[in-house]
C-alpha positions in Angstrom: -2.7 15.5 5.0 -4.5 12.6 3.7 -6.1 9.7 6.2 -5.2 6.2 5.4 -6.6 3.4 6.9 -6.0 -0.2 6.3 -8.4 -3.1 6.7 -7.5 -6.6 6.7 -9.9 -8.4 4.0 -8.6 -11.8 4.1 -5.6 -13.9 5.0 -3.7 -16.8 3.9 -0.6 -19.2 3.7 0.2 -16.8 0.8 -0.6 -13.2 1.5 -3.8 -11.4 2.1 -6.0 -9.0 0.2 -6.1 -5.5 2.0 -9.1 -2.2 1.5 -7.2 0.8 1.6 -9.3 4.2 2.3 -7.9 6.9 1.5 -9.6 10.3 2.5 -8.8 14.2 2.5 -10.8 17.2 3.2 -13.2 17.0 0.3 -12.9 13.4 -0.3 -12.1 9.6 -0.5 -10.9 6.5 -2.6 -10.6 3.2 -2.0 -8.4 0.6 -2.9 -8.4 -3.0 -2.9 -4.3 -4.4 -2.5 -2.8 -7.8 -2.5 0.4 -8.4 -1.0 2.2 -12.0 -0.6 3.8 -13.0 3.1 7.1 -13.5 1.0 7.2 -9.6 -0.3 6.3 -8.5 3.3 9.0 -10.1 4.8 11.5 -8.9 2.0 10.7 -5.3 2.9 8.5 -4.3 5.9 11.5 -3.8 8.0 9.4 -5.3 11.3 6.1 -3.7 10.2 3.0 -5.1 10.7 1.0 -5.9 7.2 -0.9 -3.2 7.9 2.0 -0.6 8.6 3.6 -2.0 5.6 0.4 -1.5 3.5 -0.4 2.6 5.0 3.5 3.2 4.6 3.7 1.7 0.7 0.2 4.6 0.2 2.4 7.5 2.1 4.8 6.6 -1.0 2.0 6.9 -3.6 0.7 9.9 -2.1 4.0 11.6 -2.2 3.9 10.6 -5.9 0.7 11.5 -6.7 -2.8 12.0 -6.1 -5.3 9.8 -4.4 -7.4 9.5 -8.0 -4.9 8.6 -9.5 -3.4 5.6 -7.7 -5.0 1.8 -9.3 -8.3 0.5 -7.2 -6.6 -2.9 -7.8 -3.1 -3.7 -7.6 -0.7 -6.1 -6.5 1.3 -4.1 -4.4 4.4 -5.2 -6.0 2.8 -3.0 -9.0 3.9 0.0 -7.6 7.4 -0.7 -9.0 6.2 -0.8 -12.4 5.4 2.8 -12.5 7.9 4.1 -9.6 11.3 1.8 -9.7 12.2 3.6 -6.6 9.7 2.4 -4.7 11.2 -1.1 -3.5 14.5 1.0 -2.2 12.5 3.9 -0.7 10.1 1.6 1.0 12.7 0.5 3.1 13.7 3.5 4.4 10.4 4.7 5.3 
């Protein structure tokens, strides 16, 4: 099982940028994720940003491995390659 932790890189009246570590037994990744306020609210389900953020990388990780997933992304992205993801989320 994978270790993901969430840091808070910067915040404001629109969103904030998040770094996403993502480590194993043999290795990590990192990840650098935007998310706006306004797609928090429409799916975090009472979750902290940072919940929200470590719950949408369970989803990835169920998906696929740590290499794989973007060291950029908007985290609305994740849609684009999983359409699931938006329904799923909020269930998780």
């Amino acid at each position: 099982m994978a270790e993901i932790i969430v840091e808070t890189l910067s915040s404001s009246s629109g969103g904030a940028i998040f770094q996403v570590t993502v480590r194993d037994e043999t290795s990590q990744s990192k990840h650098r994720v935007r998310m706006s306020h306004d797609y928090h609210q429409k799916l975090a389900n009472g979750k902290t940003p940072e919940e929200f953020i470590k719950t949408s990388f369970e989803f990835l990780l169920s998906k696929e491995p740590k290499e794989s997933i973007l060291s950029e992304f908007d985290l609305p992205k994740i849609s684009t390659f999983f359409p699931e993801f938006e329904e799923e989320i909020k269930k998780m």
